[in-house]
Structures are given as structure tokens and as C-alpha cells.
N, C-alpha and C positions, 0 to 999 in steps of 0.2 A: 504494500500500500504506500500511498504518497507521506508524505510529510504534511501533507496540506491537511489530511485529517486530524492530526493531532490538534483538540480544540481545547484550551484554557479559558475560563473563567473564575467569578469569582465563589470561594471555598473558604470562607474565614472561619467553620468553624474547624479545622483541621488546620495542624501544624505543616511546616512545610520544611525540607532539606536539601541536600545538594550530595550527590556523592559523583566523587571526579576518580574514574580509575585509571592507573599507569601502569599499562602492560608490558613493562621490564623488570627482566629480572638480571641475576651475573649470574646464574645457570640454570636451566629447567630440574626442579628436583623429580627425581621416578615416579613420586605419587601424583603431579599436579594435571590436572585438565581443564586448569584454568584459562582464558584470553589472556595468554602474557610470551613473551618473546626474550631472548636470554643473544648474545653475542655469538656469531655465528649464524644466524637464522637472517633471513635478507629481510624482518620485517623491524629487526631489531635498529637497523640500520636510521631506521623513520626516527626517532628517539628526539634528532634534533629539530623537526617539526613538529614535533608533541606539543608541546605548550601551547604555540601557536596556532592550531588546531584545536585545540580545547578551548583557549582564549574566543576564539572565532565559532564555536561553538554557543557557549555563553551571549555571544551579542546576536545571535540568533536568536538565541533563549529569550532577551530581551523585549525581543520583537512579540515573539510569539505569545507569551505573558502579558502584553500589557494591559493596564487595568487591573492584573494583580499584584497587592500590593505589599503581601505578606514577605517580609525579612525570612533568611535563614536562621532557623532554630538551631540548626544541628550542619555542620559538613565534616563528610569524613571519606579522606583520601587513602584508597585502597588499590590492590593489585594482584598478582606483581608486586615489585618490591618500589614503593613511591620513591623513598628516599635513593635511590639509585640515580633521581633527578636530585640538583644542588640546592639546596637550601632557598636558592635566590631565586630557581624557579618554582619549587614550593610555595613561595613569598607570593610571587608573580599569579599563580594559579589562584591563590586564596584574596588577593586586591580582588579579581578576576569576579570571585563571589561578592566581597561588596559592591564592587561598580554596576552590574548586574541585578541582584536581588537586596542586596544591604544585608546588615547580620544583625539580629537582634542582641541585645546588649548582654545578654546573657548566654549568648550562641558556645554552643561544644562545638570543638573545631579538633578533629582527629586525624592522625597520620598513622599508618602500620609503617611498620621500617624493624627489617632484620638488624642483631645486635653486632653485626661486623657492618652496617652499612650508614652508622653515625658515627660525630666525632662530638667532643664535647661543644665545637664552637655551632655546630650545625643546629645542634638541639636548643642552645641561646638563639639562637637569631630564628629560628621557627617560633621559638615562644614569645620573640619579641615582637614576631609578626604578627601573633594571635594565634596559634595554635595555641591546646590548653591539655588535647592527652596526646601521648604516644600508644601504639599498642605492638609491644617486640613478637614475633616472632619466633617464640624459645623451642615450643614443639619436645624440648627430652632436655632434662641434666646428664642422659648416657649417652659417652663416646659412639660403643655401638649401634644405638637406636640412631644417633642423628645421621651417623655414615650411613646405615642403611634407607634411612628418609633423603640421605644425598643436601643436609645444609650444610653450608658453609663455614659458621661459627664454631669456636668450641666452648663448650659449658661456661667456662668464665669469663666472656666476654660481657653475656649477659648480665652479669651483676657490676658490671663495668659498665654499659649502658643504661642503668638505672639507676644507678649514683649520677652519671651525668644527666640523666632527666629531673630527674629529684632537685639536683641542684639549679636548672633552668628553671624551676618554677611548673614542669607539669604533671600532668596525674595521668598515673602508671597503667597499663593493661597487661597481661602476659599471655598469650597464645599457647597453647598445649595440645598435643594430640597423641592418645595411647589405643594403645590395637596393632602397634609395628608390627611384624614378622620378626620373630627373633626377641622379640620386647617382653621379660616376667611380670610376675605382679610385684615383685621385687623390684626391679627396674622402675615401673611407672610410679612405686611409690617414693621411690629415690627421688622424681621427676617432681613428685608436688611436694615434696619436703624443702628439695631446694626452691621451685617457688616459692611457698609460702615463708620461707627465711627470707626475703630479697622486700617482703611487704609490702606488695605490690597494692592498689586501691581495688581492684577488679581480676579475673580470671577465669579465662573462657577453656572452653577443654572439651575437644571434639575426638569421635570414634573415627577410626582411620576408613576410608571406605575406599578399595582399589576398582577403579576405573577400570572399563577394557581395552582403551584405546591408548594408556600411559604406561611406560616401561615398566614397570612394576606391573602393571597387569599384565606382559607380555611375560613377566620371570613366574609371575604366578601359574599359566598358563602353562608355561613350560617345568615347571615343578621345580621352579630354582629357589622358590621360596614358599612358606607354607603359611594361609591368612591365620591369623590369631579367631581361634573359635568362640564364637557368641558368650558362652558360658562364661568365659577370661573375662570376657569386651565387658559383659556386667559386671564383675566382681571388680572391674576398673573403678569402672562409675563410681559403685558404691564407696569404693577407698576414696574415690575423690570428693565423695558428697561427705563423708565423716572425717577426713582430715579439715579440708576446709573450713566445714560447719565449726569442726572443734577452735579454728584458729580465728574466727569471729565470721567467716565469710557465710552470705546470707543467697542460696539460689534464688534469683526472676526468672529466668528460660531455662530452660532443661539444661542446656550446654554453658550457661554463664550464671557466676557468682559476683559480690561485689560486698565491699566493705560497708556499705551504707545506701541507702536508695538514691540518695547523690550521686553515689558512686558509678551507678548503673549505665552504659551504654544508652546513652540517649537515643543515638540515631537509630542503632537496632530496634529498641522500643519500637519507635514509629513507623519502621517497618513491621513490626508484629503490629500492633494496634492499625495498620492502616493509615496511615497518615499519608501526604503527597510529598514526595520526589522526584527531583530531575537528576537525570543519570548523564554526565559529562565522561566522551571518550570515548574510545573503541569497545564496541561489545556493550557497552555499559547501558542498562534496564532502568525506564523510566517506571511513574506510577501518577496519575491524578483522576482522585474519588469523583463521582458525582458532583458535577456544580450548576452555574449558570452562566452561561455563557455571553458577553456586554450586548448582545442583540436581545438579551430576556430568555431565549430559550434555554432549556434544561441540555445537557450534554452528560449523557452516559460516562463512565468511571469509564477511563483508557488506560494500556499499558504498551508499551514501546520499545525498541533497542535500537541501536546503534549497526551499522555495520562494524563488522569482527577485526578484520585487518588495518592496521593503522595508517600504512600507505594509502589505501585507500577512503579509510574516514577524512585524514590530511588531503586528499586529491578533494571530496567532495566539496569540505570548508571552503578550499584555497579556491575551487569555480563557482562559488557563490552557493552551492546547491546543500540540503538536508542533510546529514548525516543517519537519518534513520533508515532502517531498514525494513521495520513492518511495527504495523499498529495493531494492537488486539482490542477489541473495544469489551469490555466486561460488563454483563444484564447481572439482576440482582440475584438470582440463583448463583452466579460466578461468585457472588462480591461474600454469598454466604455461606457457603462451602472454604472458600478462602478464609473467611473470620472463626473458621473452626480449627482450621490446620495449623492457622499460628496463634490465635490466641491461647488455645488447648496446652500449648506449650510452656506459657508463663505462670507463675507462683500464684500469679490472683486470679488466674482460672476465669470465665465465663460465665457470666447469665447463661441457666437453661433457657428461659426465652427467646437467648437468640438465635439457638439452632431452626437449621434451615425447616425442619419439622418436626414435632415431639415425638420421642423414643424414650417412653418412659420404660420399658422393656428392657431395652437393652444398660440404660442407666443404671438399672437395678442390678440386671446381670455385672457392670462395671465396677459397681460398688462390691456386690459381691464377691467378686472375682481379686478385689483388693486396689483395683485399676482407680480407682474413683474415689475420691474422700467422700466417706459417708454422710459428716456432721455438715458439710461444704454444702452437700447435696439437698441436705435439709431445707437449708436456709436461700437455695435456688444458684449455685453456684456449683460448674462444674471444674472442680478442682485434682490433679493428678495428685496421684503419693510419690514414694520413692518409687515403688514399686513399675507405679502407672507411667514414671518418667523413659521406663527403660521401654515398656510397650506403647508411645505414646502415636505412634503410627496406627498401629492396631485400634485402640480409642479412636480415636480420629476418624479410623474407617467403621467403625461401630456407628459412629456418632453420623455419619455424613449418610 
């Protein structure tokens, strides 16, 4: 579809954000199937168009917005590895959001960046820009796990890049992922101990899930490695839910903890709750709810991308034309189906009301089965346990 469907109006009662992704990395790791490009790869090459392709994306964005007037609540620069771009184009990118949309005065302003790919002066001058977190990277404290995930850093770098965030003034994130090949429960508990010493503000901690299409799906395939079975994959979790918890940390989504509800990932949030965002970059996935649109009319909740390649997002900007690549328009059976998959996921759980149709049946079955906070249930909220966090797809699919 054209670019010319994509219809903005005004949405005030919904917050609004920005997420810019940078699809470089300094090497493809085995497990990633992400849009990101590493040295060597001929798309990687575009790297030095980047910004100004996104920039020029943005005063697109401009255009197309106007009459909305809502500031950025939340931006957060993801990838790929963003900080693999300098500091100054970081800088650049984020003016880029206030000239554009403005920042609300209280705006989260996020970067990811592995702990080999800051230095101390970088992480000053992003926070003097207005950046406010970091989120590292760390994925394992073990040698072995990380060589086999193929990153770059070693274990102590990381507490070396959080001494220099610390000391710049921003609030901390740490990225985890257990379920390697080869990885015990020893191992991964080695992995949150040393997180939780580094005390960090927040702590997200995902199950490793091998693609078919990424080297690692190919060793798996060929029996060069063998995946960690389900039964581990929970007893992960669980270590991770009782260390944490013990050390003050408080789960909101299934996969993220946080020292405080301050603390909590803003911009995630609002993509769990639904909120609108514009997606800056290659690949990079729009979203805007139901509104109205400056002629009066009503406009359906949209969702959108980018095209994938960056040479070519860069070619589209640079000849005046859309970077998008297709529009999904979303009716309200989408929009409530979707507010069950992710809401389902977060600590405060959901009005039973607002499922797409009552299942008081299976509710019941849910609760019973352990899947569903009982007392939650009472009170008309459906809320996961530990238990339900681990099957929280299965729910979902009950529920839908």
C-alpha cells in the first residue's frame, strides 16, 4: 500500500512515542534475526547515510502529523547496536525528535548500546543531550555462554559501563537472556547474581528462542548444538523471579523487573497498553489507535513499516518518496485480540470486561489450573501467577 494511507489525526487521549532503530551492529551474533547489518554485509556500508535518512524521515513525519500536537512521552533508540553510531549522531537523531514532535518535559529518552561499544565520555555527552537511560546488553556473566551467543564483551566490561552511566547521571537497564545451548542453571544463576551486584534500576531477561533462518538455527539443525529443554527454560524463570524479587526487584511484564514503578520501561509500557508510535528507520513498525482525523472523520487504528534495507529506505528519503512499505489498517476485533496478548502479560493484568467475548468457562478452568489469580479474578481482573507467566501464551489462546 501507498504511504498516502497512512492517516493521523487527533488522539489526545493516548500517549505518544518515537522509537528510531539502527541497524548496525560490529558483528551478527548466531542467535539474531533481527533488521541489523554488521561490517562486511554491503548494507552495512549505508551506515553513513543513516542519520540523514532518518532525519528526513522525521520531517516527513512532520508533514504527515500535522495538527497533532502531542510531544514525545517516551523515545527509545534501539537495534542493532545504536551506539555503534557517535555520540554526536545520537545527539543529532534525538534534536531530530524535538524539532519534529517536541519532548514532553518529563520524556524517557532510551538508548541500548552493548558494554564494549561506550566510553565514559560518550555516555556524558548523550546525557547531556537528554538521554536519561541506557539499557546494556549483558545477555551472561559466562565466558562460555557469551562465546556461544557470539558477543563481543567480556563479563567485566559490563560493570565498567555502569559505573560510567551511573556516573553520567542515567538510569540503568541490563538485558539478559538464558536458555543458551550449553548454559546450566548454575550458569544462569551466576548471570543474575552478577547483575543484581552491579544494581542496576530495571532488568529484562528473555528465553532464548532459535530462529530457522540464523546460524544457530542452522548448528541446531545440524546437531552441532543441542536447545536447552523447556523444563530448564522454567526453572530459569523461576530462579530469576526469586532472586530478583529477593533483591527488591518488582515484575510488570512477564520478561521485565524494575526497582520501582518509576523505574519501569516506559516506552514498553505503551506499547503493551497501546499507546501510538512512530517507528523511524529501516524495518522499523509504526502504530496509531483510532482517532479523528482534521477533516472530522473517524480513521481506523493503523499499523505500518518501513522498508527493510537501508540502502534503500536512504534511496526512498533522499527522492523525496515514503519510506513505508505496507499499511495494515486494524477493525476492533484486531485492536481486541491484540489488548489481550499484551496486556495479559503485565502484573496488573486486565479487566475481564474487556475481553473480546466472555469465557467465563475457561476463566474458571484458568484459575483452576493455577494459570489465573483467583482472588484477581474475583474482583474482575485477569491477572497471571508465576505459574501462568510461564504458560502465558496458552492463556492468551484460552482467552482469545
Amino acid at each position: 500500500m501507498s504511504a498516502a494511507t497512512v492517516t493521523v489525526g487527533a488522539a489526545t487521549e493516548r500517549d505518544f512515542g518515537v522509537y528510531i532503530h539502527v541497524p548496525f551492529c560490529s558483528v551478527r551474533c548466531g542467535y539474531c534475526d533481527f533488521n541489523t547489518y554488521a561490517p562486511g554485509e554491503s548494507e552495512f556500508s549505508s551506515r553513513s547515510d543513516y542519520v540523514q535518512a532518518a532525519l528526513g524521515e522525521m520531517r516527513q513525519a512532520r508533514d504527515t502529523m500535522a495538527g497533532d500536537t502531542r510531544p514525545a512521552r517516551t523515545v527509545f533508540v534501539g537495534g542493532g547496536t545504536p551506539t555503534m553510531l557517535d555520540a554526536g549522531a545520537l545527539t543529532a537523531l534525538l534534536d531530530g525528535v524535538r524539532d519534529t514532535w517536541g519532548l514532553a518535559a518529563d520524556a524517557e529518552v532510551t538508548t541500548e548500546a552493548n558494554p564494549d561499544s561506550v566510553t565514559r565520555e560518550s555516555l556524558e555527552q548523550l546525557a547531556g543531550a537528554g538521554f536519561t537511560r541506557v539499557s546494556f546488553g549483558m545477555q551472561s556473566a559466562v565466558p562460555h555462554v557469551l562465546a556461544t551467543l557470539e558477543r563481543t564483551h567480556q563479563p567485566e566490561n559490563v560493570a565498567r559501563a555502569v559505573a560510567w552511566a551511573r556516573a553520567a547521571g542515567l538510569a540503568v537497564s541490563l538485558d539478559l537472556i538464558y536458555g543458551t545451548p550449553g548454559e546450566s542453571l548454575e550458569d544462569w544463576t551466576a548471570s543474575l547474581d552478577a547483575a543484581i551486584a552491579l544494581e542496576p534500576d530495571h532488568v529484562s531477561a528473555y528465553a532464548l528462542v532459535i530462529e530457522p533462518g540464523t546460524r544457530m538455527g542452522a548448528q541446531l539443525r545440524r546437531g552441532q548444538i543441542q536447545a536447552v529443554d523447556l523444563d530448564t527454560q522454567a526453572d530459569m524463570y523461576e530462579a530469576a523471579e526469586a532472586r530478583l524479587a529477593r533483591a527488591g526487584y518488582d515484575w510488570y511484564e512477564v520478561s521485565n523487573w524494575a526497582r520501582s514503578p518509576e523505574q519501569r520501561c516506559r516506552h514498553n509500557v505503551a506499547y503493551w497498553t497501546s499507546q501510538d508510535w512512530w517507528g523511524v528507520g529501516p524495518g522499523a513498525h509504526s502504530y496509531l489507535g483510532p482517532r479523528v482525523a482534521p477533516a472530522g472523520e473517524s480513521v481506523p487504528a493503523q499499523r505500518w513499516w518501513n522498508v527493510k534495507l537501508p540502502r534503500a529506505y536512504a534511496a526512498r528519503i533522499d527522492g523525496g518518496e515514503s519510506p513505508v512499505a505496507e499499511v495494515e489498517p486494524l477493525d476492533e476485533a484486531d485492536l481486541a485480540l491484540e489488548s489481550v496478548m499484551l496486556r495479559l502479560r503485565l502484573a496488573d493484568g486486565m479487566p475481564v470486561g474487556e475481553l473480546p467475548e466472555r469465557r467465563p468457562d475457561q476463566i474458571a478452568a484458568l484459575v483452576a489450573d493455577g494459570v489465573l489469580d483467583g482472588r484477581a479474578a474475583l474482583r474482575g481482573t485477569l491477572a497471571l501467577t508465576l505459574r501462568g507467566r510461564l504458560l502465558a501464551d496458552a492463556a492468551v489462546r484460552a482467552l482469545t
